[in-house]
C-alpha angles and dihedrals in degrees: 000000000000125000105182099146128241126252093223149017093254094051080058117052076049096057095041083046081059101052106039084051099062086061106107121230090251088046094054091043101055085040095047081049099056093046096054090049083051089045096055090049089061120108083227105056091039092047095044115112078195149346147203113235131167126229110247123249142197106332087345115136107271109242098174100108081060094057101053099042086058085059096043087055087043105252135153116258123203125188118186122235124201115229122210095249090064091257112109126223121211121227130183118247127221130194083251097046118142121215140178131225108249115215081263092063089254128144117224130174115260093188114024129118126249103277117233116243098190077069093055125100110156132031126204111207140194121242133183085198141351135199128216091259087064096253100157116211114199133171103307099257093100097227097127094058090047097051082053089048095051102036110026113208141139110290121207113182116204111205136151111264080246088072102053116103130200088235134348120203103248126193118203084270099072127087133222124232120229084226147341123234121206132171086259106033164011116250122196136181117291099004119156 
C-alpha cells in the first residue's frame, strides 16, 4: 500500500475516506468485530463507570457491540448532540432511546436526559484517520476537539488499520488521543 503523505488536511480525510471505503461490508464488520473484542479487554473500558461513544455512520467502524455490552454492565452511556449554534450538548442513551437522522446522516437522541459527565471516565471517538502518535483527524468541524477541551478524559479512537498514518500536520487545536484501536492492533502515544 502505498503511504505517500498527503499535502493537507483536506487531501487526507479524502484519502482516508478512500480507503476506509474499499473495505467491503463484510470486511468493516469482522474488523469492527475484532476491535470491539480488543476494546472490552482494555483496563479503561472495564474500569469506566461510564463513557461517551458515537453512533457509527456510514463505513465507520461499528461500535455497537460496545454499546450494549456497557448497559448490560451497567454503565453509563453518553452520545454527543450538535446544537445549532455550533456548541454541542451530551445526552445519556438508553437501550430505548429514540433518535432522529440530522441533514449530515447522523443519529442523535430525541428524548434522552442530559448525561452526566462527572460519570464519565472514557471517551470512543470517532477518527477519519489517525497517526502512530495517536493525532486523531475527523471530519473537519472541530467538535471532537472541543468536547476534549471541555470535558478532559481519556480518549481511545477506534479506527481500521487502513486508516493509520505514519504522521498527520496538527495545529494547537487538535487534540491527542491516549490510544488507537485497530482490528490489528494498540496504539499508544508515541509508538513507533
Amino acid at each position: 500500500m502505498n503511504r505517500k503523505p498527503a499535502s493537507s488536511k483536506d487531501e487526507l480525510r479524502s484519502l482516508a475516506r478512500q480507503r476506509r471505503n474499499t473495505l467491503t461490508v463484510e470486511e468493516r464488520a469482522a474488523a469492527s468485530l475484532e476491535i470491539c473484542r480488543s476494546m472490552i479487554d482494555l483496563d479503561q473500558f472495564l474500569d469506566a463507570r461510564g463513557l461517551h461513544v458515537y453512533l457509527p455512520i456510514g463505513s465507520e467502524v461499528d461500535i455497537r457491540p460496545i454499546i450494549n455490552l456497557s448497559w448490560e454492565m451497567g454503565k453509563k452511556v453518553g452520545l454527543m448532540r450538535v446544537m445549532d449554534d455550533g456548541g454541542s450538548q451530551q445526552f445519556q442513551i438508553v437501550p430505548n432511546t429514540n433518535y432522529r437522522t440530522t441533514e449530515l446522516g447522523i443519529l442523535e437522541p430525541t428524548d434522552a436526559t442530559l448525561f452526566n459527565m462527572e460519570e464519565c471516565d472514557l471517551v470512543l471517538a470517532p477518527v477519519l484517520a489517525a497517526d502512530l502518535q495517536c493525532n486523531r483527524l475527523g471530519y473537519g468541524k472541530g467538535y471532537y476537539d472541543q468536547f476534549l477541551t471541555q470535558f478532559p478524559r481519556p480518549a481511545i479512537g477506534v479506527a481500521f488499520e487502513i486508516q493509520i498514518f505514519d504522521q498527520l500536520p496538527t495545529d494547537n487545536l487538535d487534540i491527542r488521543l491516549d490510544g488507537i484501536l485497530t482490528e490489528k492492533r494498540w496504539i499508544t502515544r508515541g509508538e513507533e
